[in-house]
mmCIF entry with sequence, helices, sheets and N, C-alpha, C, O atoms, coordinates in Angstrom:
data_MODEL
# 
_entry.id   MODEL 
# 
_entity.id                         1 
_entity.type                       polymer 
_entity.pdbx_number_of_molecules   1 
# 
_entity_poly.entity_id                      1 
_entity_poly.type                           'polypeptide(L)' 
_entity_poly.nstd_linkage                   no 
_entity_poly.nstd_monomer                   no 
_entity_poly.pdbx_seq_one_letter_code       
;(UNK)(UNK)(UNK)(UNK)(UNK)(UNK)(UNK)(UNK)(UNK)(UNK)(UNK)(UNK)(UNK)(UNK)(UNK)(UNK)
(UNK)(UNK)(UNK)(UNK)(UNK)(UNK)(UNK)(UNK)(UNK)(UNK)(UNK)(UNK)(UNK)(UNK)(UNK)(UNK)
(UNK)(UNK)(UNK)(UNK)(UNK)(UNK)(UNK)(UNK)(UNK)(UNK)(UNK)(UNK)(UNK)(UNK)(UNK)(UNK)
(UNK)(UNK)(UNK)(UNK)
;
_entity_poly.pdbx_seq_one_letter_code_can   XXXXXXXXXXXXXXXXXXXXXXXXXXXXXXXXXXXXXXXXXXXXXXXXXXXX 
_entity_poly.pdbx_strand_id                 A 
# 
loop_
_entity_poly_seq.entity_id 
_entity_poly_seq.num 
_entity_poly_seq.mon_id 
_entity_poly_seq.hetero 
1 1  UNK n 
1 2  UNK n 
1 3  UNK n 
1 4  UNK n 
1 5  UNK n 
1 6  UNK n 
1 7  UNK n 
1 8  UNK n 
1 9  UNK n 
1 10 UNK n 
1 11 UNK n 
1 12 UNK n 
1 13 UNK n 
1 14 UNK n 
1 15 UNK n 
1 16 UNK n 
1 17 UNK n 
1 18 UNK n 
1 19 UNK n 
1 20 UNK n 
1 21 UNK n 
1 22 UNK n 
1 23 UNK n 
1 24 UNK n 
1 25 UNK n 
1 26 UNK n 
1 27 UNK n 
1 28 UNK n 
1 29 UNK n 
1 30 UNK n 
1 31 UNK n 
1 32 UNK n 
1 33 UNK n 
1 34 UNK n 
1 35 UNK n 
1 36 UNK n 
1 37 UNK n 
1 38 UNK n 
1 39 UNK n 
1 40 UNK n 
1 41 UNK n 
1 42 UNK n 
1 43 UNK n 
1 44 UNK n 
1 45 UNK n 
1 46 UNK n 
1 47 UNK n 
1 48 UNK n 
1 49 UNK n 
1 50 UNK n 
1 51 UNK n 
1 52 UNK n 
# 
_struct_asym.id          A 
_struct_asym.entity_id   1 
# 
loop_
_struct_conf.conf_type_id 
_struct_conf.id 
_struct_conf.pdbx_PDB_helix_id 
_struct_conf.beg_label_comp_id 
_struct_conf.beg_label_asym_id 
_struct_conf.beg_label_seq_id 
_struct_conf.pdbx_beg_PDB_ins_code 
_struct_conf.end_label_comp_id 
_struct_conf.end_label_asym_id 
_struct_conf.end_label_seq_id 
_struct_conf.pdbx_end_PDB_ins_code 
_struct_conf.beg_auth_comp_id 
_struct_conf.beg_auth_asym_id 
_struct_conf.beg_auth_seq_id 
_struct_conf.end_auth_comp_id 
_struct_conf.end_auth_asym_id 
_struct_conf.end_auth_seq_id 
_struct_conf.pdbx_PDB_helix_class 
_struct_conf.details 
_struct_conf.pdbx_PDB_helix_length 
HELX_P HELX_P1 AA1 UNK A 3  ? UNK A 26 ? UNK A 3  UNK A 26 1 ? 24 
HELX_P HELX_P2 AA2 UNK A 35 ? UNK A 51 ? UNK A 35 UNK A 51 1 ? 17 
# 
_struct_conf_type.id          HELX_P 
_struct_conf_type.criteria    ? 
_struct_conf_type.reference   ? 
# 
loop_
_atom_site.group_PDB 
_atom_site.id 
_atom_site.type_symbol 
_atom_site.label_atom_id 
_atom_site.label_alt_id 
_atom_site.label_comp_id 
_atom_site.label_asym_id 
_atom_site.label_entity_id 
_atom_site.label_seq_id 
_atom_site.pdbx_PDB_ins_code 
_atom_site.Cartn_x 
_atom_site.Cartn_y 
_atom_site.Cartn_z 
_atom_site.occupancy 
_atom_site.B_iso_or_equiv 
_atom_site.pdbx_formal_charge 
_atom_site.auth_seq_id 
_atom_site.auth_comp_id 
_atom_site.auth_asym_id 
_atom_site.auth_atom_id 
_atom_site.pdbx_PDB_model_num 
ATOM 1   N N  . UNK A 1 1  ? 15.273  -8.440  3.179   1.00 0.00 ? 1  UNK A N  1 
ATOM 2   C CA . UNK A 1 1  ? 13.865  -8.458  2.836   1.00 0.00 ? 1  UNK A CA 1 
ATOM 3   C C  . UNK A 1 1  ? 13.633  -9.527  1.780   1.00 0.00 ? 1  UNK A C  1 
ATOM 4   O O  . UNK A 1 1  ? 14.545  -9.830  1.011   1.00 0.00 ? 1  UNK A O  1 
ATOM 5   N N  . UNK A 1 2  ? 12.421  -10.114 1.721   1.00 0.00 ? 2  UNK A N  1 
ATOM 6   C CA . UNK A 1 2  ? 12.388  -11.211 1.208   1.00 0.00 ? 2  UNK A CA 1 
ATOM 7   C C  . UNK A 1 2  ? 11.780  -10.737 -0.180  1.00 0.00 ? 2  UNK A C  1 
ATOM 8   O O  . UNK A 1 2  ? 11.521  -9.588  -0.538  1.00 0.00 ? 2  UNK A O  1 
ATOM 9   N N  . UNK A 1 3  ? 11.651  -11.715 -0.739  1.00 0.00 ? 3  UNK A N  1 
ATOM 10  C CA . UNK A 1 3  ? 10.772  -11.286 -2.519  1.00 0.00 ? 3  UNK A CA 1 
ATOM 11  C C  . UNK A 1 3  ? 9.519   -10.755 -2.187  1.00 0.00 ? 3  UNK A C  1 
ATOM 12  O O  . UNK A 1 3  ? 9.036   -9.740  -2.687  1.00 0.00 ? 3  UNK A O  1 
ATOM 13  N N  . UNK A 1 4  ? 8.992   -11.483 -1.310  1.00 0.00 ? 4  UNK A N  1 
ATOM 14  C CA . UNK A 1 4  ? 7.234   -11.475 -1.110  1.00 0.00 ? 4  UNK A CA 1 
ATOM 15  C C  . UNK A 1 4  ? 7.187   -10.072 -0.439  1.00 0.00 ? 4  UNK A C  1 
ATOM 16  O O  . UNK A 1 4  ? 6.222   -9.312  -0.512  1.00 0.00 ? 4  UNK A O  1 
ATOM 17  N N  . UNK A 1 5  ? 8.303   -9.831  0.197   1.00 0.00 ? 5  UNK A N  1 
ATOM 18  C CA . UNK A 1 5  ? 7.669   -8.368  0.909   1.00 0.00 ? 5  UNK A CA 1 
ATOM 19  C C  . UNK A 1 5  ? 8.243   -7.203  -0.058  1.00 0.00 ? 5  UNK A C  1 
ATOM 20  O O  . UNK A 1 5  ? 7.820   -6.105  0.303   1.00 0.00 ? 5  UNK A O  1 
ATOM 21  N N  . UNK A 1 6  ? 8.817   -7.162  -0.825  1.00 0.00 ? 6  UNK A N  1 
ATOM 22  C CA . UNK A 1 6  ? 9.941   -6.418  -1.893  1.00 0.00 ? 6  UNK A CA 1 
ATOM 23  C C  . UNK A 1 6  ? 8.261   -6.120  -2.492  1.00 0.00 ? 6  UNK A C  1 
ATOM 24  O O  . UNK A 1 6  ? 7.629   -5.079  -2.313  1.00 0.00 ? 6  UNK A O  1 
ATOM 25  N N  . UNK A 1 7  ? 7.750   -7.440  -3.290  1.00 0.00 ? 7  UNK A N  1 
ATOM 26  C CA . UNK A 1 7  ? 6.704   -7.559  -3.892  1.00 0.00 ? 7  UNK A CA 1 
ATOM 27  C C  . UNK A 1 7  ? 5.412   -6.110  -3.454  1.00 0.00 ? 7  UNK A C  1 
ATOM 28  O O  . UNK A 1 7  ? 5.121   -5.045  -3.999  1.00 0.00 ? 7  UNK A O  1 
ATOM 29  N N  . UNK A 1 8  ? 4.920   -6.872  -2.143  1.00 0.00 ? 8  UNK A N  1 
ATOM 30  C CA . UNK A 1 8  ? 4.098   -5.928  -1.247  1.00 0.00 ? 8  UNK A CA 1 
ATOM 31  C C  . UNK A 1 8  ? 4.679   -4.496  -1.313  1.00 0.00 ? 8  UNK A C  1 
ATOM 32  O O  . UNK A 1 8  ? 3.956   -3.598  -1.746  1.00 0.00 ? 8  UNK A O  1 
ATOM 33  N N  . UNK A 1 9  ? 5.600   -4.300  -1.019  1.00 0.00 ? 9  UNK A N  1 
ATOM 34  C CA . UNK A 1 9  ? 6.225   -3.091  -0.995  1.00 0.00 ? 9  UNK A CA 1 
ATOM 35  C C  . UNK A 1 9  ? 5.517   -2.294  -2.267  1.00 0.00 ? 9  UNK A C  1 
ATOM 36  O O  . UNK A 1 9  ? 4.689   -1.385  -2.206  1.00 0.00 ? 9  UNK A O  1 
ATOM 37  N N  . UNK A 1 10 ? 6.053   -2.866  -3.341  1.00 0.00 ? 10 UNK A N  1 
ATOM 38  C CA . UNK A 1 10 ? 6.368   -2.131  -4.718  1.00 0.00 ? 10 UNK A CA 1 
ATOM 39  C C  . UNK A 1 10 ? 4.242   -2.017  -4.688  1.00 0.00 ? 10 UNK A C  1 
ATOM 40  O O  . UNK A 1 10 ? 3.697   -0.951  -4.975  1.00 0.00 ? 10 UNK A O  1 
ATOM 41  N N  . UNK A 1 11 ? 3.569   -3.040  -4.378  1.00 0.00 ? 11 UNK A N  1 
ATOM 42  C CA . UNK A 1 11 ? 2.293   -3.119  -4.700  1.00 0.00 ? 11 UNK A CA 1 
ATOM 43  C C  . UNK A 1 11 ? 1.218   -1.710  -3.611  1.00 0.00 ? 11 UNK A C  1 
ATOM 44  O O  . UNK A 1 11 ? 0.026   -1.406  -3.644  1.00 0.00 ? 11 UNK A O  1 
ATOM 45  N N  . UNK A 1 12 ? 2.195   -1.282  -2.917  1.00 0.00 ? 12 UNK A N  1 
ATOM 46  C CA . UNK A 1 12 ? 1.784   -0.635  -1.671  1.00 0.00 ? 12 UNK A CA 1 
ATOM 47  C C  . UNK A 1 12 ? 1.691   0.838   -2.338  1.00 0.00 ? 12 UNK A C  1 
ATOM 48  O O  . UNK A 1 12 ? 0.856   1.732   -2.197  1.00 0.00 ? 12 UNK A O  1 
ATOM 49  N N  . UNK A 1 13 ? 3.169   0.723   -3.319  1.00 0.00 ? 13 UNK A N  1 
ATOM 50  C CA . UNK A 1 13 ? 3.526   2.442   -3.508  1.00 0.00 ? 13 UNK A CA 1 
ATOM 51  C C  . UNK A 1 13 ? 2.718   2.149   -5.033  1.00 0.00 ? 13 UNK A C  1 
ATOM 52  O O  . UNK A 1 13 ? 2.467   3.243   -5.539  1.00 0.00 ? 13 UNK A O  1 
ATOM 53  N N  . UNK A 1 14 ? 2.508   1.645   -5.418  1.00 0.00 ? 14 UNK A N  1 
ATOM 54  C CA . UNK A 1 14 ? 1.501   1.590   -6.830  1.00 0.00 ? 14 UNK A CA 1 
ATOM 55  C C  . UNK A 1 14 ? 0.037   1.417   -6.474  1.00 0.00 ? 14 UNK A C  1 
ATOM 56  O O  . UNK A 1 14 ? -0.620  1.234   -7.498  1.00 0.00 ? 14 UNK A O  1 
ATOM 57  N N  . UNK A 1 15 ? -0.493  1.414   -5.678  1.00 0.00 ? 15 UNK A N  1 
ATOM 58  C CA . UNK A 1 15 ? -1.329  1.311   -4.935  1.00 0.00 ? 15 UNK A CA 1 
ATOM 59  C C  . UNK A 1 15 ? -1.797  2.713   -4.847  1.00 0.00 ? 15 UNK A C  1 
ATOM 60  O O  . UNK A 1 15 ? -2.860  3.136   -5.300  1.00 0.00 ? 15 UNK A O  1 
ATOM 61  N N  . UNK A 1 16 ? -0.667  3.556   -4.060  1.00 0.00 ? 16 UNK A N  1 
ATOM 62  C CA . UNK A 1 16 ? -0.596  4.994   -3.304  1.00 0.00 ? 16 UNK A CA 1 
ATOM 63  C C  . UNK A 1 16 ? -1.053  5.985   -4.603  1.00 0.00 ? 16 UNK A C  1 
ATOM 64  O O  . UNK A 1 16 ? -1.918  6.862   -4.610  1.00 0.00 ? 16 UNK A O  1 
ATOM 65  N N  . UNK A 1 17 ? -0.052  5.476   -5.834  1.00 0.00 ? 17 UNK A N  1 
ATOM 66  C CA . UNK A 1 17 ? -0.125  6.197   -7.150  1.00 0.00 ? 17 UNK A CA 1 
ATOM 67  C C  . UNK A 1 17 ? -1.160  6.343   -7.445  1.00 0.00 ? 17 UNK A C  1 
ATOM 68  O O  . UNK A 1 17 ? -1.743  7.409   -7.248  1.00 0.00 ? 17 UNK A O  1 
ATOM 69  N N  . UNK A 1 18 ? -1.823  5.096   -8.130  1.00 0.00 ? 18 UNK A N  1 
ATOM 70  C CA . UNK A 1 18 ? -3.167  4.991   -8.256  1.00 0.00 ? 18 UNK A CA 1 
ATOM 71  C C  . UNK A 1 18 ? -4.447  5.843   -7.515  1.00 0.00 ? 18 UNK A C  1 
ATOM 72  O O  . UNK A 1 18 ? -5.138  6.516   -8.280  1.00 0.00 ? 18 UNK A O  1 
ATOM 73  N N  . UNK A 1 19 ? -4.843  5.849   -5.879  1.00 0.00 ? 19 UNK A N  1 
ATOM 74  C CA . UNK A 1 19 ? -5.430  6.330   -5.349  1.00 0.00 ? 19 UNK A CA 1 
ATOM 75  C C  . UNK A 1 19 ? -5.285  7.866   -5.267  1.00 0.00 ? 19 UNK A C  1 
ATOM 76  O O  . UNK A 1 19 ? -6.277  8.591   -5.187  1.00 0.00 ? 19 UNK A O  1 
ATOM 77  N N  . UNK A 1 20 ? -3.760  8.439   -5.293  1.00 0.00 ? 20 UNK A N  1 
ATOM 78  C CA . UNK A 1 20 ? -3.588  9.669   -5.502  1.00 0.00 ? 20 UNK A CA 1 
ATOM 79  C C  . UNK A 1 20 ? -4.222  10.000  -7.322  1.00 0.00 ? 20 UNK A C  1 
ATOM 80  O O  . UNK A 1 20 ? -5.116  10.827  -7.144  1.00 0.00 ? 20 UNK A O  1 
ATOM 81  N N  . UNK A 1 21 ? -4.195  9.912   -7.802  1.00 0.00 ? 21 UNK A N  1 
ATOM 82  C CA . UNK A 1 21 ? -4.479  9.952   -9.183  1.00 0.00 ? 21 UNK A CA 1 
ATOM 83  C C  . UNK A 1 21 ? -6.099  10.088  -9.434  1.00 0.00 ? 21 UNK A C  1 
ATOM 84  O O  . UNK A 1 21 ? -6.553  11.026  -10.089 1.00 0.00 ? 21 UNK A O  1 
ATOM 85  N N  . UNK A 1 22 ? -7.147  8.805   -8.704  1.00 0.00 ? 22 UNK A N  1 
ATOM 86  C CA . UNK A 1 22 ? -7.657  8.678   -8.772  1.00 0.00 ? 22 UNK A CA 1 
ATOM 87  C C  . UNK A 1 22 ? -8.281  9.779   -7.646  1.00 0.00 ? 22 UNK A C  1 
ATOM 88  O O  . UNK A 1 22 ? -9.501  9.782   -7.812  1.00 0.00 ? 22 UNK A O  1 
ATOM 89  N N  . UNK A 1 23 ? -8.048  10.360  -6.975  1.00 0.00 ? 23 UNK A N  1 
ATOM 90  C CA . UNK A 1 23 ? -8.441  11.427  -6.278  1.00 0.00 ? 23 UNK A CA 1 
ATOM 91  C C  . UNK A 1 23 ? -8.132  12.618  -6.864  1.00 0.00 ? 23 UNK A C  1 
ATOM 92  O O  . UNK A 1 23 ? -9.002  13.422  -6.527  1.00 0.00 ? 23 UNK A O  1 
ATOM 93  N N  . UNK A 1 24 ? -7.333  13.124  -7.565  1.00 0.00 ? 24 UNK A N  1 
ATOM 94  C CA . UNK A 1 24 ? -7.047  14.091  -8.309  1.00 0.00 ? 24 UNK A CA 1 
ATOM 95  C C  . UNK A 1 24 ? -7.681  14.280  -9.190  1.00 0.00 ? 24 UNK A C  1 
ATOM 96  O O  . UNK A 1 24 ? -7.722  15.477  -9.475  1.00 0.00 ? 24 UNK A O  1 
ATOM 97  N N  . UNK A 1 25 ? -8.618  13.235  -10.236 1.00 0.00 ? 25 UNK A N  1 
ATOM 98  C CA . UNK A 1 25 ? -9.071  13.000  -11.297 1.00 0.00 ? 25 UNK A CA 1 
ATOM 99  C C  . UNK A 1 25 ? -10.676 13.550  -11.065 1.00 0.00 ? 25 UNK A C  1 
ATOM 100 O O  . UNK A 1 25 ? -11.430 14.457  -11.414 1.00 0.00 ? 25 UNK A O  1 
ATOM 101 N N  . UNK A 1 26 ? -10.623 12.114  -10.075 1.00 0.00 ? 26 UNK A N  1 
ATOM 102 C CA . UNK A 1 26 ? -12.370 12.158  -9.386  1.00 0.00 ? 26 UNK A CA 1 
ATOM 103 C C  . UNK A 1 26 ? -12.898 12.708  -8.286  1.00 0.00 ? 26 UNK A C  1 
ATOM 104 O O  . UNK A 1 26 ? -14.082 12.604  -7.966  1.00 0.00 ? 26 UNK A O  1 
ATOM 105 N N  . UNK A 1 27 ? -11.810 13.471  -7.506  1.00 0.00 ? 27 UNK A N  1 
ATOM 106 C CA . UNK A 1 27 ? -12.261 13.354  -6.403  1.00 0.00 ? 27 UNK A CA 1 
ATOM 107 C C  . UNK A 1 27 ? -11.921 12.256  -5.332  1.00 0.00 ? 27 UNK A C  1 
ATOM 108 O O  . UNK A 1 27 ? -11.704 11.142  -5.809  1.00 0.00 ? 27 UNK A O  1 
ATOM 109 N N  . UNK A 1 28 ? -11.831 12.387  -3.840  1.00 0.00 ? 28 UNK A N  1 
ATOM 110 C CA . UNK A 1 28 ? -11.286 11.573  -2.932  1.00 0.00 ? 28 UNK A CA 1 
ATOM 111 C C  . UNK A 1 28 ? -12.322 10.540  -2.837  1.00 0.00 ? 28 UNK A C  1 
ATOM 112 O O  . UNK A 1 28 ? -13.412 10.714  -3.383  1.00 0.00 ? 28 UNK A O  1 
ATOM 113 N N  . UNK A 1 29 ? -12.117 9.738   -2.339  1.00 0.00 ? 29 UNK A N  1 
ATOM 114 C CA . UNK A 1 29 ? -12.945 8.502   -1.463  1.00 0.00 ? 29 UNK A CA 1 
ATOM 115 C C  . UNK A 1 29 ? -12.156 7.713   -0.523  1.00 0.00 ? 29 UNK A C  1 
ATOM 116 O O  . UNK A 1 29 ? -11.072 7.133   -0.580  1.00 0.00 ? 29 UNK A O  1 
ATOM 117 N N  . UNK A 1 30 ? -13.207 7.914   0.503   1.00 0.00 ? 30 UNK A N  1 
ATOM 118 C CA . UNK A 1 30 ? -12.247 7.539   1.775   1.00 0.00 ? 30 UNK A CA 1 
ATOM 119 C C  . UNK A 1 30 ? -12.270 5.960   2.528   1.00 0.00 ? 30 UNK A C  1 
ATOM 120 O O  . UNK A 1 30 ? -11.966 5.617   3.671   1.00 0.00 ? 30 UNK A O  1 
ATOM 121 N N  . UNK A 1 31 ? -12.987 4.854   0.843   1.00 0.00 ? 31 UNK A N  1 
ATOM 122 C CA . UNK A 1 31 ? -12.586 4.153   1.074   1.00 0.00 ? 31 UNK A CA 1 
ATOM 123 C C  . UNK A 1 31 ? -11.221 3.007   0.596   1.00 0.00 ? 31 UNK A C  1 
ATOM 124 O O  . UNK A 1 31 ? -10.817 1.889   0.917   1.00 0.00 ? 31 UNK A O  1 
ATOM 125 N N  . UNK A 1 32 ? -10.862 4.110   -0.364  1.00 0.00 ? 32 UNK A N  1 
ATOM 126 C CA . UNK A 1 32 ? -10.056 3.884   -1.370  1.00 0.00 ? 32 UNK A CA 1 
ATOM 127 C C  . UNK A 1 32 ? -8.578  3.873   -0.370  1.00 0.00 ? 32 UNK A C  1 
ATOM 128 O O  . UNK A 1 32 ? -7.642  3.073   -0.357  1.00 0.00 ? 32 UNK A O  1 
ATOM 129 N N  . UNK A 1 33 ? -8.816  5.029   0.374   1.00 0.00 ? 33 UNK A N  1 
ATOM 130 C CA . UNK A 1 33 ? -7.397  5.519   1.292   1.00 0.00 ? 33 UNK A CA 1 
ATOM 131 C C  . UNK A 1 33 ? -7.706  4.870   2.743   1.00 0.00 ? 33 UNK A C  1 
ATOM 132 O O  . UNK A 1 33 ? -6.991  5.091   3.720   1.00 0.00 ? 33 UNK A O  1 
ATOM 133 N N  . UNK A 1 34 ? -8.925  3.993   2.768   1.00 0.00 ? 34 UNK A N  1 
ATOM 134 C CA . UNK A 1 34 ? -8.431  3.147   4.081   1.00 0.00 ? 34 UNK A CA 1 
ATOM 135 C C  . UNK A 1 34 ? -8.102  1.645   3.624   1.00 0.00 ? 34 UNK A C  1 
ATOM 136 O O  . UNK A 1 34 ? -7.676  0.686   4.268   1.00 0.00 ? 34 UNK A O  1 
ATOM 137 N N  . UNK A 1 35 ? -8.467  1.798   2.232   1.00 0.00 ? 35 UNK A N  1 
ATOM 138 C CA . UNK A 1 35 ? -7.656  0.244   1.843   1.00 0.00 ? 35 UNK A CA 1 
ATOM 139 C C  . UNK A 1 35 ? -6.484  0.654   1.844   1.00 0.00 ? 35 UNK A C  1 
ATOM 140 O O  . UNK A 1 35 ? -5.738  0.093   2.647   1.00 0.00 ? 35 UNK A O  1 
ATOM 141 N N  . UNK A 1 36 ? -5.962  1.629   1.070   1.00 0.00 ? 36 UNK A N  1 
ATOM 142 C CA . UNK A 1 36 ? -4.383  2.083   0.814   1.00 0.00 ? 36 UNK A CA 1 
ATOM 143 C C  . UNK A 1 36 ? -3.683  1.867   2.441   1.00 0.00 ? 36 UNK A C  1 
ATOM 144 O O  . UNK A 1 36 ? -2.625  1.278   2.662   1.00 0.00 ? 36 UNK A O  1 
ATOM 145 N N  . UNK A 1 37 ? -4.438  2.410   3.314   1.00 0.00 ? 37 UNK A N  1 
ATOM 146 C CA . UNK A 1 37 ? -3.957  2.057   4.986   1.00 0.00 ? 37 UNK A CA 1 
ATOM 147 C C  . UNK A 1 37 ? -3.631  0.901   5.248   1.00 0.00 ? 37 UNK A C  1 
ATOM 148 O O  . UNK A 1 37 ? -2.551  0.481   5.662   1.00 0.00 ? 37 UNK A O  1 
ATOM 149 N N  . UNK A 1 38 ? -5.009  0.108   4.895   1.00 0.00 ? 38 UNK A N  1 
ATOM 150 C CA . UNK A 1 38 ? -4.672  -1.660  5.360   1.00 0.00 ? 38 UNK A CA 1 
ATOM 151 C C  . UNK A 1 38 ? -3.623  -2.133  4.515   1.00 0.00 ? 38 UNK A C  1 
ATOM 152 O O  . UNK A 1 38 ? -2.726  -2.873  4.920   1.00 0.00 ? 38 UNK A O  1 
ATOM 153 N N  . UNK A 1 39 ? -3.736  -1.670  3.230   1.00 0.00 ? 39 UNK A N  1 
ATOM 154 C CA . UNK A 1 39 ? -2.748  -2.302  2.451   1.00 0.00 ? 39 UNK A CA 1 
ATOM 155 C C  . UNK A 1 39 ? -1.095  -2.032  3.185   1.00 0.00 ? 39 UNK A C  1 
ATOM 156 O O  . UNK A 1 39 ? -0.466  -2.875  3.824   1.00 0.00 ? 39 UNK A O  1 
ATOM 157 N N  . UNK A 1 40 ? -0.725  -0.851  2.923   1.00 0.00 ? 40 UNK A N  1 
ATOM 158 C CA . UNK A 1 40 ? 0.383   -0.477  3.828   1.00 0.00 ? 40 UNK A CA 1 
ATOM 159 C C  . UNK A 1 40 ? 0.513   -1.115  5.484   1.00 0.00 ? 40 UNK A C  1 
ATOM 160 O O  . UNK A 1 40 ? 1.649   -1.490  5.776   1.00 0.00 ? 40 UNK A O  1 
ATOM 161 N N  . UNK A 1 41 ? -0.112  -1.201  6.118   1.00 0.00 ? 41 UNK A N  1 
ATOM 162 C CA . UNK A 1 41 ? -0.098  -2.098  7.578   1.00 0.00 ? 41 UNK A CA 1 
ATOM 163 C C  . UNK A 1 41 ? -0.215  -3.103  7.471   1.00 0.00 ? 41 UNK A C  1 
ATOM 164 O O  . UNK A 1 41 ? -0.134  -3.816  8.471   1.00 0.00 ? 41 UNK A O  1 
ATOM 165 N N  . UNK A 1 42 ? -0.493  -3.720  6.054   1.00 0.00 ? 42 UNK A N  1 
ATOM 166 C CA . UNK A 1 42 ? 0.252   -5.335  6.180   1.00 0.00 ? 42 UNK A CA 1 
ATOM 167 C C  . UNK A 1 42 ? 1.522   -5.374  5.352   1.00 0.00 ? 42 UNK A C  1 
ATOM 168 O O  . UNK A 1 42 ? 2.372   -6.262  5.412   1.00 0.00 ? 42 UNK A O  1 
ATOM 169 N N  . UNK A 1 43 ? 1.543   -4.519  4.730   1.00 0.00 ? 43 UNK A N  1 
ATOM 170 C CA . UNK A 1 43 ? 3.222   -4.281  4.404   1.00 0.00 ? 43 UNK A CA 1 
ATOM 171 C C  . UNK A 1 43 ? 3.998   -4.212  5.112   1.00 0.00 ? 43 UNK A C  1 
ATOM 172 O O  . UNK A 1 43 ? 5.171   -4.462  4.838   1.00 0.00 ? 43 UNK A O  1 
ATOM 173 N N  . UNK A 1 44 ? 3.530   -3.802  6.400   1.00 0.00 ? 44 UNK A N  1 
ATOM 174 C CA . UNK A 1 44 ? 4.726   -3.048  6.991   1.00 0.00 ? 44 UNK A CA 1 
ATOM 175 C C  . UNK A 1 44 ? 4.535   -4.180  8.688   1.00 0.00 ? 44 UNK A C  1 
ATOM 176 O O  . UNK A 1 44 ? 5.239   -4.127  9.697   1.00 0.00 ? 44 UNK A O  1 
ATOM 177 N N  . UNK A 1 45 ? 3.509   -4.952  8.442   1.00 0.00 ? 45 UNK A N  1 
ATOM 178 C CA . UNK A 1 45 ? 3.521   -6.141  9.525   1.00 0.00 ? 45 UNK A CA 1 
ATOM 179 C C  . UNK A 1 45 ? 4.998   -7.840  8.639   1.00 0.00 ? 45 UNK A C  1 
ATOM 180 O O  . UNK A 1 45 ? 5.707   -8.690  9.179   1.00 0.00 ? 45 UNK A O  1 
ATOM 181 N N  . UNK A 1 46 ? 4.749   -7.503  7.358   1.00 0.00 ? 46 UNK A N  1 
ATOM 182 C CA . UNK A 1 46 ? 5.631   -9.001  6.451   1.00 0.00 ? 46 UNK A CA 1 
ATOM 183 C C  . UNK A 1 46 ? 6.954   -7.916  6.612   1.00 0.00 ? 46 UNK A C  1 
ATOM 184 O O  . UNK A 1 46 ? 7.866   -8.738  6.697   1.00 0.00 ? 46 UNK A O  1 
ATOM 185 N N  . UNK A 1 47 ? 7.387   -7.031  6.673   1.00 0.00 ? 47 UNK A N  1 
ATOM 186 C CA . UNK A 1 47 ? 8.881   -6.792  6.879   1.00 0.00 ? 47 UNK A CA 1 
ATOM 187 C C  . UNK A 1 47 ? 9.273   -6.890  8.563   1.00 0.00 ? 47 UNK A C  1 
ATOM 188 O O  . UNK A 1 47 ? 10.272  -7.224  9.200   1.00 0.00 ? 47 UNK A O  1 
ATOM 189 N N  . UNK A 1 48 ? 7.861   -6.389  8.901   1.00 0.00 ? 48 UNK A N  1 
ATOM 190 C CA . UNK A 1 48 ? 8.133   -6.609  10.857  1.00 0.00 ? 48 UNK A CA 1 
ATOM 191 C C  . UNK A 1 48 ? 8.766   -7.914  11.099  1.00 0.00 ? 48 UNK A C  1 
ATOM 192 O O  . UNK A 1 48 ? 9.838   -8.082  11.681  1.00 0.00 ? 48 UNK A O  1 
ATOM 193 N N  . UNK A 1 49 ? 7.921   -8.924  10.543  1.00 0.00 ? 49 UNK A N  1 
ATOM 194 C CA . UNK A 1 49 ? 8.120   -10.536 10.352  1.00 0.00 ? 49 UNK A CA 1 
ATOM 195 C C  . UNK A 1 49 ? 9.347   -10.714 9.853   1.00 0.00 ? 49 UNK A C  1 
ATOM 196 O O  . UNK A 1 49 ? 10.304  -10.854 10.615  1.00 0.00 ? 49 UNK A O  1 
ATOM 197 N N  . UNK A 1 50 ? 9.467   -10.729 8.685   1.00 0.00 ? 50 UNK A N  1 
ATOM 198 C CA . UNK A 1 50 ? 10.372  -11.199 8.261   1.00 0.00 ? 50 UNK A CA 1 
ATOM 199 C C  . UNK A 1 50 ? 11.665  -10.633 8.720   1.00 0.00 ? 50 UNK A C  1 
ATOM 200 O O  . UNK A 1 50 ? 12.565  -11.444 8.506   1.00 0.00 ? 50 UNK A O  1 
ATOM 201 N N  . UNK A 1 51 ? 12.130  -9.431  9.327   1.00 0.00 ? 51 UNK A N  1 
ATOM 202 C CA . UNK A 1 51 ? 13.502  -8.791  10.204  1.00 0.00 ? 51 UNK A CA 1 
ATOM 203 C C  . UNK A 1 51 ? 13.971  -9.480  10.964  1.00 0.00 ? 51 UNK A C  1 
ATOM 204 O O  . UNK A 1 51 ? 15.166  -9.728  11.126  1.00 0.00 ? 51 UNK A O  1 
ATOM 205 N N  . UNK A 1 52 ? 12.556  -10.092 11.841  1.00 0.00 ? 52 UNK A N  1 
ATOM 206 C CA . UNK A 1 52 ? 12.913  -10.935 12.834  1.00 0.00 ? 52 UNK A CA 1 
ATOM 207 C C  . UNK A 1 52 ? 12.938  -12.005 12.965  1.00 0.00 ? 52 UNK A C  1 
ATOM 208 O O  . UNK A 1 52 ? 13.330  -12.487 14.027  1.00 0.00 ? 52 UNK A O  1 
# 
């Protein structure tokens, strides 16, 4: 795995933290957890890439 996706990675699960937190605090928003989605599905498209 390369830096850039190591990077994404780590930004994906701090990401997750955040939105969980911020739903716990405030209440959900469900646009918060479809960025957290996109965010994660391009995470998980730069390791697809980069494997291969």
């Amino acid at each position: 795995m390369s830096g850039s996706t190591k990077t994404m990675g780590m930004l994906t699960v701090a990401a997750l933290v955040a939105v969980t937190a911020y739903t716990v605090a405030l209440g959900s928003s469900g646009w918060l957890w479809f960025g957290w989605v996109v965010l994660g599905l391009i995470t998980l498209g730069m390791a697809a890439t980069r494997e291969s």
